[in-house]
PyMOL Python script that loads the backbone (N, CA, C, O; Angstrom):
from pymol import cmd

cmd.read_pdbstr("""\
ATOM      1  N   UNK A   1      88.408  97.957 110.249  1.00  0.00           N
ATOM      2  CA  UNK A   1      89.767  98.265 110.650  1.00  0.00           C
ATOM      3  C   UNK A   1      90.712  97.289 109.947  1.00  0.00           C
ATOM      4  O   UNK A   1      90.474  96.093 110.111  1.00  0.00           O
ATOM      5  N   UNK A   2      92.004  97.724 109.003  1.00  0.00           N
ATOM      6  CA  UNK A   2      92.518  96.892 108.495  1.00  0.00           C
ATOM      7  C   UNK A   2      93.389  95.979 109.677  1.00  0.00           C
ATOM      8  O   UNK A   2      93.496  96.284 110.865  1.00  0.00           O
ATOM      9  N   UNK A   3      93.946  94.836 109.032  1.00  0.00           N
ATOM     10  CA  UNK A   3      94.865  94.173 109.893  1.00  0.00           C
ATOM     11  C   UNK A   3      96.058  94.376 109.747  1.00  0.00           C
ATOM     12  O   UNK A   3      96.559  94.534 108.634  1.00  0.00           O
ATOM     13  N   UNK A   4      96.741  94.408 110.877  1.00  0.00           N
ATOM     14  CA  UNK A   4      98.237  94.446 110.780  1.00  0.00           C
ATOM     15  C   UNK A   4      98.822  93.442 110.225  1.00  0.00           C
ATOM     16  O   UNK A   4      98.866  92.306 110.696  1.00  0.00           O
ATOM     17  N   UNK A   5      99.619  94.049 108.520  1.00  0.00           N
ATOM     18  CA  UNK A   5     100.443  93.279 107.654  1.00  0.00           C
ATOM     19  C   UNK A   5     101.823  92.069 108.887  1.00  0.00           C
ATOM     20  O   UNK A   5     102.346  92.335 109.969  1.00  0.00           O
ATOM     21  N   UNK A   6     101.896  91.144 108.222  1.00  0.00           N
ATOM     22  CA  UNK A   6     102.714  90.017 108.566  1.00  0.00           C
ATOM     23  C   UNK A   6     103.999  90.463 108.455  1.00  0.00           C
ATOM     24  O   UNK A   6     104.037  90.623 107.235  1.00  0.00           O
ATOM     25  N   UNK A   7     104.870  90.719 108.775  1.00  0.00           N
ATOM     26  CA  UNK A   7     106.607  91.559 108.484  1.00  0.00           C
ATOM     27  C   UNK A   7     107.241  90.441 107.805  1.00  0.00           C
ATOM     28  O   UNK A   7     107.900  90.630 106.783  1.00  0.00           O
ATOM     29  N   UNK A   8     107.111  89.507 108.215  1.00  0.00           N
ATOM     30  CA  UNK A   8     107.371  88.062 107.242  1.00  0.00           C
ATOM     31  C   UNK A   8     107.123  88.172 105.869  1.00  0.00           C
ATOM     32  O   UNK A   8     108.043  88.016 105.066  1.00  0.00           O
ATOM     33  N   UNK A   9     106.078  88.402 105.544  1.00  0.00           N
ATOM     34  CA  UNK A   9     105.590  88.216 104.190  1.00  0.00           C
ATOM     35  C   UNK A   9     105.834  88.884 103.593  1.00  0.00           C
ATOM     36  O   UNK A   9     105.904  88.752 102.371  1.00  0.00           O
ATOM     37  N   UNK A  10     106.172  90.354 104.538  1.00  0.00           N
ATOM     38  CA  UNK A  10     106.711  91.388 103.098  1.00  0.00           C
ATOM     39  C   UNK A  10     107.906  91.352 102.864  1.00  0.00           C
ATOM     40  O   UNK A  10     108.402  91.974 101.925  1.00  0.00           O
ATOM     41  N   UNK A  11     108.759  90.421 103.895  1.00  0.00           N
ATOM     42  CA  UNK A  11     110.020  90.736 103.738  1.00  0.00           C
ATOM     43  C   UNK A  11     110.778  89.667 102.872  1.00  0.00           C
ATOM     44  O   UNK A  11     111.771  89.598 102.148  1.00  0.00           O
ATOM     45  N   UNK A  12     109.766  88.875 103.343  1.00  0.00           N
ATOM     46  CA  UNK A  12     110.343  87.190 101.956  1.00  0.00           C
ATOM     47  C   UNK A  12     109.730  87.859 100.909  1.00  0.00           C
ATOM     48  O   UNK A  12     110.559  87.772 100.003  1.00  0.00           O
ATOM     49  N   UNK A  13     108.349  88.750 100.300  1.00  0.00           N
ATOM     50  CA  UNK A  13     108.405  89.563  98.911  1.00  0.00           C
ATOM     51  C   UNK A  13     109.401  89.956  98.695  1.00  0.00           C
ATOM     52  O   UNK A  13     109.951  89.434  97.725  1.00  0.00           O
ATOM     53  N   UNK A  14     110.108  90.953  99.367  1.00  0.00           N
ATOM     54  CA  UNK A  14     110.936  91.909  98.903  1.00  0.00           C
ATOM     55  C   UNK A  14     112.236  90.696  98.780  1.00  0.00           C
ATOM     56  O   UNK A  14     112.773  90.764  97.674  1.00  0.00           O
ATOM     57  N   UNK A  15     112.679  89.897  99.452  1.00  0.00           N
ATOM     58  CA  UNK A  15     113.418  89.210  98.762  1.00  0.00           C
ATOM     59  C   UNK A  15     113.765  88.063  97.465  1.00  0.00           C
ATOM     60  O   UNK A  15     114.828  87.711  96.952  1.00  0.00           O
ATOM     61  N   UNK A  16     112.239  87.654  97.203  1.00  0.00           N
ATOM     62  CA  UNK A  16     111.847  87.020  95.601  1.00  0.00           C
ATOM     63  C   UNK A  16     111.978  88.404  94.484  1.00  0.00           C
ATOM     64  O   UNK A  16     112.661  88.380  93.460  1.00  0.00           O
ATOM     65  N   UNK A  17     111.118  89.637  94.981  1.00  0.00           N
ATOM     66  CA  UNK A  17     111.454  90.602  93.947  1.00  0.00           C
ATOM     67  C   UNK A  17     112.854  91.304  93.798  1.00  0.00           C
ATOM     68  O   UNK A  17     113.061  92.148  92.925  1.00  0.00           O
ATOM     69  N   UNK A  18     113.482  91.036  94.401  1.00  0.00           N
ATOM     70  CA  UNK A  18     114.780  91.368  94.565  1.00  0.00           C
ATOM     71  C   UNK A  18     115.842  90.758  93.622  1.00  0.00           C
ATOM     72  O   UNK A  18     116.763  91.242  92.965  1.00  0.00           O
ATOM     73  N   UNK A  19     115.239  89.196  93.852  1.00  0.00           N
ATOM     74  CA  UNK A  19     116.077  87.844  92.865  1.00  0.00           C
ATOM     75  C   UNK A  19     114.770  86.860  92.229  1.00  0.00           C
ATOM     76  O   UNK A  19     114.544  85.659  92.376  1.00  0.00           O
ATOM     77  N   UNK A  20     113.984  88.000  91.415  1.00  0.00           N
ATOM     78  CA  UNK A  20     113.379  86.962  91.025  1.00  0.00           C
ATOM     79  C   UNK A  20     113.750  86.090  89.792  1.00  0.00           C
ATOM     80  O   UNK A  20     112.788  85.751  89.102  1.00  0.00           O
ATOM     81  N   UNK A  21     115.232  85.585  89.316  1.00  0.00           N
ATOM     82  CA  UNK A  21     115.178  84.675  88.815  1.00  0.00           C
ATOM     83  C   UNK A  21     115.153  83.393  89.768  1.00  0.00           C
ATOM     84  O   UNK A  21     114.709  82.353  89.280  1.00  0.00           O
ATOM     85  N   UNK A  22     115.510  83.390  90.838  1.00  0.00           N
ATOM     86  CA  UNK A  22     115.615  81.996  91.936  1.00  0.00           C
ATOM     87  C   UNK A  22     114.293  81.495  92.199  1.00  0.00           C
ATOM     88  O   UNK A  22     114.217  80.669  93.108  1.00  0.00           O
ATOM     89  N   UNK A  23     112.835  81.936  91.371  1.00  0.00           N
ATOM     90  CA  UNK A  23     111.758  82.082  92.167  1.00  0.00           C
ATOM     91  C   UNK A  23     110.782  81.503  90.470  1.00  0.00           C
ATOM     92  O   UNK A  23     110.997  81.819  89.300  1.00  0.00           O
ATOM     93  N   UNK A  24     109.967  80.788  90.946  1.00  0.00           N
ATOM     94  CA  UNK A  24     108.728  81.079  89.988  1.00  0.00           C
ATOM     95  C   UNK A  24     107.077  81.063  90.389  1.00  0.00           C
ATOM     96  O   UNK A  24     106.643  81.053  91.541  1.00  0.00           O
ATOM     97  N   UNK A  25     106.471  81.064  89.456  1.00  0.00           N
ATOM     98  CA  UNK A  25     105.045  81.056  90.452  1.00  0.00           C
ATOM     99  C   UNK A  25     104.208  79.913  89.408  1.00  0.00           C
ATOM    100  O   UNK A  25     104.050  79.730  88.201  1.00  0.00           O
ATOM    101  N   UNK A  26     103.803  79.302  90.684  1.00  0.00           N
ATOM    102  CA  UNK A  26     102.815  77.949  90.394  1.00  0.00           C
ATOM    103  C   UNK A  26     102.082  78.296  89.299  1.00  0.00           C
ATOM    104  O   UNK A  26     102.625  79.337  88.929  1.00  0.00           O
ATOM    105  N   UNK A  27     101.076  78.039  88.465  1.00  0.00           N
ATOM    106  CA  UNK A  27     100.115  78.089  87.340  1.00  0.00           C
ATOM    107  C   UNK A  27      99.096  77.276  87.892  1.00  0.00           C
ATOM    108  O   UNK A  27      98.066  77.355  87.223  1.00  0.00           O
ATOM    109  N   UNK A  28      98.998  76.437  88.982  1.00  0.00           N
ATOM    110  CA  UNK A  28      98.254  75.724  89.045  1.00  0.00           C
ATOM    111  C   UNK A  28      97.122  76.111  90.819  1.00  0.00           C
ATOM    112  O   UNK A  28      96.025  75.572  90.967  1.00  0.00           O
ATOM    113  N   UNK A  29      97.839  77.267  92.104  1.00  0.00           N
ATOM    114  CA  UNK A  29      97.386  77.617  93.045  1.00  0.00           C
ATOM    115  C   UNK A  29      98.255  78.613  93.341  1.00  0.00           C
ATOM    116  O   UNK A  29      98.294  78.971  94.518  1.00  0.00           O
ATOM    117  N   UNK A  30      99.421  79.493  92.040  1.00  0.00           N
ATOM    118  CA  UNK A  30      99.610  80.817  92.152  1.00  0.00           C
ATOM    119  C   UNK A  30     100.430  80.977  93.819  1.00  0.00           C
ATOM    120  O   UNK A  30     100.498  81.993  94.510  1.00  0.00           O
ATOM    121  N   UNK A  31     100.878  79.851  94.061  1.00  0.00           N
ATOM    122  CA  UNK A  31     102.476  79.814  95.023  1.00  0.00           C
ATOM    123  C   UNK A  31     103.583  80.125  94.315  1.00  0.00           C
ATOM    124  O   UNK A  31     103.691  79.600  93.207  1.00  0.00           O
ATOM    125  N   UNK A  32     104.566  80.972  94.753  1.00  0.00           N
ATOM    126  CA  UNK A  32     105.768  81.044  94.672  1.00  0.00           C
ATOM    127  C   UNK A  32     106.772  80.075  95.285  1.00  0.00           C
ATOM    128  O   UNK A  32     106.954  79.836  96.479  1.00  0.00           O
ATOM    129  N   UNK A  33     107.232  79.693  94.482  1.00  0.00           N
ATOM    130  CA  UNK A  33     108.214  78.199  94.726  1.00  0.00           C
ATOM    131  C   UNK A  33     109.729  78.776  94.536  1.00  0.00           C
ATOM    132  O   UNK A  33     109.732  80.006  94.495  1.00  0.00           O
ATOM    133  N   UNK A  34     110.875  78.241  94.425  1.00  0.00           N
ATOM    134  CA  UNK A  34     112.069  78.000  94.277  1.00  0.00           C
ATOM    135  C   UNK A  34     112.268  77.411  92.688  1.00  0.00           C
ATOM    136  O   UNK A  34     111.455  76.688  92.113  1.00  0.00           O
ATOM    137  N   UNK A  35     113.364  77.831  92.210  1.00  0.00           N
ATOM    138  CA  UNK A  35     113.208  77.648  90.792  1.00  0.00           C
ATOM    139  C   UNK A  35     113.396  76.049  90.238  1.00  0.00           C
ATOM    140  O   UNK A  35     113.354  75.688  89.062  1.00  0.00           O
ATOM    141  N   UNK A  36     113.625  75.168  91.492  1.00  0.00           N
ATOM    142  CA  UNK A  36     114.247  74.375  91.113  1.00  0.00           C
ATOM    143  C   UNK A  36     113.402  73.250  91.455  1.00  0.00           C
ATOM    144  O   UNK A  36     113.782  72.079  91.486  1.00  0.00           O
ATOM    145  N   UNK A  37     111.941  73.775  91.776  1.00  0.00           N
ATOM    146  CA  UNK A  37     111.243  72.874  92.097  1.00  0.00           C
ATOM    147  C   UNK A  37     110.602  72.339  90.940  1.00  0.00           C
ATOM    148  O   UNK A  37     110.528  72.969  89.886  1.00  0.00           O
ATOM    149  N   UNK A  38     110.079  71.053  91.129  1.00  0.00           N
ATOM    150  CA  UNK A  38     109.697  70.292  90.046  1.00  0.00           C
ATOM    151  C   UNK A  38     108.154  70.525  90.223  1.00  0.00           C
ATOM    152  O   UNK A  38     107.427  71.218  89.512  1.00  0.00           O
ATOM    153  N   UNK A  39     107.779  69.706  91.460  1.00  0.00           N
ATOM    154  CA  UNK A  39     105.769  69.740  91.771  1.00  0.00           C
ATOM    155  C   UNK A  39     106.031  70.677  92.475  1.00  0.00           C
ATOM    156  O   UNK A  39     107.150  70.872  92.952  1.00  0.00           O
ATOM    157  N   UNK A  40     104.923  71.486  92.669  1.00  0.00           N
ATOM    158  CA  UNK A  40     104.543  72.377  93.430  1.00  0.00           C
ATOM    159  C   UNK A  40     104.009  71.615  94.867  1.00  0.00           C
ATOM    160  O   UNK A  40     102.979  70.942  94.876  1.00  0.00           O
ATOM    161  N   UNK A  41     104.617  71.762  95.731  1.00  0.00           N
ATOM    162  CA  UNK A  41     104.595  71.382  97.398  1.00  0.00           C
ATOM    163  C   UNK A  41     102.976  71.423  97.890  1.00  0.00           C
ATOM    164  O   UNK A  41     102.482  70.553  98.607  1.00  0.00           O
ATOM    165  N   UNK A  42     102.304  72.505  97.410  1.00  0.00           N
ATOM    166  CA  UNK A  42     101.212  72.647  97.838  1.00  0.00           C
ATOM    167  C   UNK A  42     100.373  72.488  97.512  1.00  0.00           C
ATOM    168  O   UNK A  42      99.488  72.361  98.358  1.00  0.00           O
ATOM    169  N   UNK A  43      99.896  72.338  95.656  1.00  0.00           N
ATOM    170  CA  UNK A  43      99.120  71.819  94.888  1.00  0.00           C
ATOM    171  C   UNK A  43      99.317  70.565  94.364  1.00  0.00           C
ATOM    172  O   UNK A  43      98.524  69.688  94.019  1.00  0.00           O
ATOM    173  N   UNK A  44     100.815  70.652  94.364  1.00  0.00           N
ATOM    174  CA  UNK A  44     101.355  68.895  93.385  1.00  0.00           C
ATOM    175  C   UNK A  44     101.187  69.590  91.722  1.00  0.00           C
ATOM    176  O   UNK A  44     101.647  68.939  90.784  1.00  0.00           O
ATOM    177  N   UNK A  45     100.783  70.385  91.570  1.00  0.00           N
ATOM    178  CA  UNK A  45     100.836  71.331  89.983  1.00  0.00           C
ATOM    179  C   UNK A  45     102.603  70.708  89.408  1.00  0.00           C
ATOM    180  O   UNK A  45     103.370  70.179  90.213  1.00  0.00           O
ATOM    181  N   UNK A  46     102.912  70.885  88.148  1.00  0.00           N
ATOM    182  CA  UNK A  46     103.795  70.714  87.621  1.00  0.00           C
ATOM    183  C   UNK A  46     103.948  72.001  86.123  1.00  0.00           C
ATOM    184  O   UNK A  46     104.642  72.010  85.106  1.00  0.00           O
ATOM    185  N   UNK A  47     103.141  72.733  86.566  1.00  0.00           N
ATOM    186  CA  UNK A  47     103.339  74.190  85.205  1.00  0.00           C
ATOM    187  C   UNK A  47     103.518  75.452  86.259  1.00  0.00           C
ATOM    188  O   UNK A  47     102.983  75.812  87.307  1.00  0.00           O
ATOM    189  N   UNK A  48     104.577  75.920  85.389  1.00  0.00           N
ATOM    190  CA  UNK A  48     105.230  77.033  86.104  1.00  0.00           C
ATOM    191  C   UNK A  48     105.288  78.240  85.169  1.00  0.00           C
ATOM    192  O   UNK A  48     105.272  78.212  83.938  1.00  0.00           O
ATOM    193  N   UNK A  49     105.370  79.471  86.095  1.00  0.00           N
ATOM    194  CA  UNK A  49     105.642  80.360  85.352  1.00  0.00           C
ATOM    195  C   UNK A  49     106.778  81.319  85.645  1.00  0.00           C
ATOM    196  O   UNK A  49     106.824  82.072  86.618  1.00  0.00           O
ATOM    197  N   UNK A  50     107.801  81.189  84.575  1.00  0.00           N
ATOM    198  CA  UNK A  50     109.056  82.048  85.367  1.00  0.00           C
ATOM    199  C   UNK A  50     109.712  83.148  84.374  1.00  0.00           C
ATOM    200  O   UNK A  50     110.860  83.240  83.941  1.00  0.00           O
ATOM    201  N   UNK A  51     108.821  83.768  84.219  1.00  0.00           N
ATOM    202  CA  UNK A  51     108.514  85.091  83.478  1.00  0.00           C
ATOM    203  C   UNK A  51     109.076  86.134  84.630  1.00  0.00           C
ATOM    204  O   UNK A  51     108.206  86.193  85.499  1.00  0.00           O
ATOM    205  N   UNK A  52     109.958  86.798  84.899  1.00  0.00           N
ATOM    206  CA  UNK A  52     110.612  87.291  86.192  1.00  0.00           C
ATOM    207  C   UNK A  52     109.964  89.119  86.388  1.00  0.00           C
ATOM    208  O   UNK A  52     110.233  89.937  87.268  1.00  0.00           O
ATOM    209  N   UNK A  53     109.148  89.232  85.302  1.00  0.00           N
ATOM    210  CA  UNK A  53     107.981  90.689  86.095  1.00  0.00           C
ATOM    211  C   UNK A  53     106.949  89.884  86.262  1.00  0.00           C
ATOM    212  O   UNK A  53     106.066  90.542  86.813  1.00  0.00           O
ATOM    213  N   UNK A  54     106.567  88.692  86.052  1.00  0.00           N
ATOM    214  CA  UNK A  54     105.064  87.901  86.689  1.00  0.00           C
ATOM    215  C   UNK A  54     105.742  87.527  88.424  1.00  0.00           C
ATOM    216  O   UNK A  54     105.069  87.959  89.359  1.00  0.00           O
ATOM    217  N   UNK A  55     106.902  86.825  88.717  1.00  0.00           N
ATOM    218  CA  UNK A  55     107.395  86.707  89.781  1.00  0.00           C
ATOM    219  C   UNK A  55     107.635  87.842  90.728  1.00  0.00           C
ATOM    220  O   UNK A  55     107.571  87.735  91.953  1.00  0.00           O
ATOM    221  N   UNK A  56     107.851  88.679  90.226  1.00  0.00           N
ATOM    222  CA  UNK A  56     108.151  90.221  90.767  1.00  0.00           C
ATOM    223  C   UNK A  56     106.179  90.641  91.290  1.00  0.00           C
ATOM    224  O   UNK A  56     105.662  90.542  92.403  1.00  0.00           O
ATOM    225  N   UNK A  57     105.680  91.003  90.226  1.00  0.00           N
ATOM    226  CA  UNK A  57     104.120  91.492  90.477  1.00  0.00           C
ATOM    227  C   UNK A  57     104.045  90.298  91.653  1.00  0.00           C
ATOM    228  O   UNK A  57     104.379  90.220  92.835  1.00  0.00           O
ATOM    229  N   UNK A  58     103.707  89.820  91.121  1.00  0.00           N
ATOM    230  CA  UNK A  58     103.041  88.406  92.264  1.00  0.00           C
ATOM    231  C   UNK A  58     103.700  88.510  93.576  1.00  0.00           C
ATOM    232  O   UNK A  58     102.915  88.735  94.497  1.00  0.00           O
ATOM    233  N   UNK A  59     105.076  88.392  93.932  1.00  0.00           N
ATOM    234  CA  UNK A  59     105.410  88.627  95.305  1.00  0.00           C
ATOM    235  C   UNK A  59     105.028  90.072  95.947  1.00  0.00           C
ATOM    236  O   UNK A  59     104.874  90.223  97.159  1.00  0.00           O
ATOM    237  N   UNK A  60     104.877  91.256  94.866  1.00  0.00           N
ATOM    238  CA  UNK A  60     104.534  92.174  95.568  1.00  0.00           C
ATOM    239  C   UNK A  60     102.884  92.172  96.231  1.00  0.00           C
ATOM    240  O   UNK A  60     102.515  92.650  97.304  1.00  0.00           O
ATOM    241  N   UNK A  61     102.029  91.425  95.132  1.00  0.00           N
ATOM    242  CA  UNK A  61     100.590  91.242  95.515  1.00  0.00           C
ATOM    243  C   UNK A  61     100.419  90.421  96.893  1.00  0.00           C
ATOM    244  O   UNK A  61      99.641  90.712  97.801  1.00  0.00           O
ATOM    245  N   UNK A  62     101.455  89.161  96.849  1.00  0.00           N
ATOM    246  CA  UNK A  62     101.102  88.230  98.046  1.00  0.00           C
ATOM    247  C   UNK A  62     101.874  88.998  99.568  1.00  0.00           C
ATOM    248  O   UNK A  62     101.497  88.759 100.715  1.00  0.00           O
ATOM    249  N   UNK A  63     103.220  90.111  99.115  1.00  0.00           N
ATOM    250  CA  UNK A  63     103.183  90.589 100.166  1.00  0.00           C
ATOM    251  C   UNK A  63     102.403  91.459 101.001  1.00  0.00           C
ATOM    252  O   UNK A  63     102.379  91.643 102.218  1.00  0.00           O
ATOM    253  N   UNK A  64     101.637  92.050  99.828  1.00  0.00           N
ATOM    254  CA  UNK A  64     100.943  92.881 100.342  1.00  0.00           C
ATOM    255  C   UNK A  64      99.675  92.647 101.096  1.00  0.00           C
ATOM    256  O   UNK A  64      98.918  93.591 101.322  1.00  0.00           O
ATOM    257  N   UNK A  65      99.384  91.326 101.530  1.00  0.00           N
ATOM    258  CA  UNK A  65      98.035  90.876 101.776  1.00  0.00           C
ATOM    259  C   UNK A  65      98.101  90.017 102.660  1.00  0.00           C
ATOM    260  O   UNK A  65      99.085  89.298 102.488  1.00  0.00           O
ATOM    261  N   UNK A  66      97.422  89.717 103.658  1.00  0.00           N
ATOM    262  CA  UNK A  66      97.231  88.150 104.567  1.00  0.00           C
ATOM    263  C   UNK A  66      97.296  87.279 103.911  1.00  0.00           C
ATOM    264  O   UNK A  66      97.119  87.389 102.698  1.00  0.00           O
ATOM    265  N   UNK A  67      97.650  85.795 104.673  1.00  0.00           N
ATOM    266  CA  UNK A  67      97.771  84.476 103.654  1.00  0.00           C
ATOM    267  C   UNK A  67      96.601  84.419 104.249  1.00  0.00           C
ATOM    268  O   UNK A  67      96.103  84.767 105.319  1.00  0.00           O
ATOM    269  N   UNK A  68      96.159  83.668 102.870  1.00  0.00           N
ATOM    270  CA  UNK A  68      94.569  82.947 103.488  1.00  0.00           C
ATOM    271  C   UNK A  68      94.536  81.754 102.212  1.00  0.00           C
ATOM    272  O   UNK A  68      93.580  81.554 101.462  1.00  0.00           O
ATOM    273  N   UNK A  69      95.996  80.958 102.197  1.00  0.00           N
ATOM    274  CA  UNK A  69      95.993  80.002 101.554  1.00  0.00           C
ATOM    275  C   UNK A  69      96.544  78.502 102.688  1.00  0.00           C
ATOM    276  O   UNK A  69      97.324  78.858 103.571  1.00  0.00           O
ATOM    277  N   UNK A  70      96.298  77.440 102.688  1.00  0.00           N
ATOM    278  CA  UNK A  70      96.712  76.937 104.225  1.00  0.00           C
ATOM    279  C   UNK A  70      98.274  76.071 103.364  1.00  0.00           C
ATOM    280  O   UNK A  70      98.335  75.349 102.369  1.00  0.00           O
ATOM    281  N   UNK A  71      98.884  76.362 103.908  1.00  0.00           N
ATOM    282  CA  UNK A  71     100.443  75.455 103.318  1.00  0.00           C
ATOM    283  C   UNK A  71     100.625  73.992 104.398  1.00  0.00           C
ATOM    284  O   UNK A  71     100.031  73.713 105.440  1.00  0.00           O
ATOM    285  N   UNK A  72     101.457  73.417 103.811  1.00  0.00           N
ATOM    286  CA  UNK A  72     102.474  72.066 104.146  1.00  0.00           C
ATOM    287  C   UNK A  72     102.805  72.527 105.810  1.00  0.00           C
ATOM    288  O   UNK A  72     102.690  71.700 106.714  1.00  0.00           O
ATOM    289  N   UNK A  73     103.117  73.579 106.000  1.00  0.00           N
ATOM    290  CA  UNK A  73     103.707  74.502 107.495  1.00  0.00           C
ATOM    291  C   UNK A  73     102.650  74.516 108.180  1.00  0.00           C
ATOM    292  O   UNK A  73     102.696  74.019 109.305  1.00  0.00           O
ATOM    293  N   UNK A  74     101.625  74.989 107.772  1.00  0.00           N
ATOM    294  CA  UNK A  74     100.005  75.033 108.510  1.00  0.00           C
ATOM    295  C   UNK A  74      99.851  73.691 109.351  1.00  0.00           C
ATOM    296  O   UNK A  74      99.921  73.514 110.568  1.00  0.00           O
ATOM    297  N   UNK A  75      99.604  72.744 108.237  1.00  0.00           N
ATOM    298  CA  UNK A  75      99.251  71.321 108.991  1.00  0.00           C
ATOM    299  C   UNK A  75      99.861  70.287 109.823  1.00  0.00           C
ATOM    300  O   UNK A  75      99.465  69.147 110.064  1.00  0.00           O
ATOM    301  N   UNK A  76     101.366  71.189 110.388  1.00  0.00           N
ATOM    302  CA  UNK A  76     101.924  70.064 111.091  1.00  0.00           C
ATOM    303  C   UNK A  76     101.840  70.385 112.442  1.00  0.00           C
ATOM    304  O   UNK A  76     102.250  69.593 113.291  1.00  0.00           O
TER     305      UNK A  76
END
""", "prot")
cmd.dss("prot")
cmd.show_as("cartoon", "prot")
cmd.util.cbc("prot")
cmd.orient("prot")
């Protein structure tokens, strides 16, 4: 039985694919960050990719799916 999608997750997708120049995606654990980030929050990575149909695909893939990555938010 599938699980019921997160409404969160699709709805912060649809808003990176919406503006995905404000957005890029990690190279190093494939997070979507803010464009203006330097390390990546969750890996500490410093290579980015802000190719804006890789940002687009990618938020549609991560909306479409459960997180099953643990973030900075998880552990407090």
């Amino acid at each position: 039985m599938p699980v019921p999608q997160n409404n969160s997750r699709i709805d912060k997708a649809k808003e990176i694919a919406n503006n995905p120049s404000r957005y890029k995606v990690c190279e190093g654990c494939d997070s979507i960050v803010g464009s203006g980030t330097i390390i990546c929050p969750n890996c500490h990575g410093y290579r980015f990719d802000t190719d804006k149909s890789r940002v687009v695909d990618h938020a549609v893939w991560l909306g479409s799916r459960d997180q099953t990555s643990v973030t900075a938010k998880d552990l407090d």
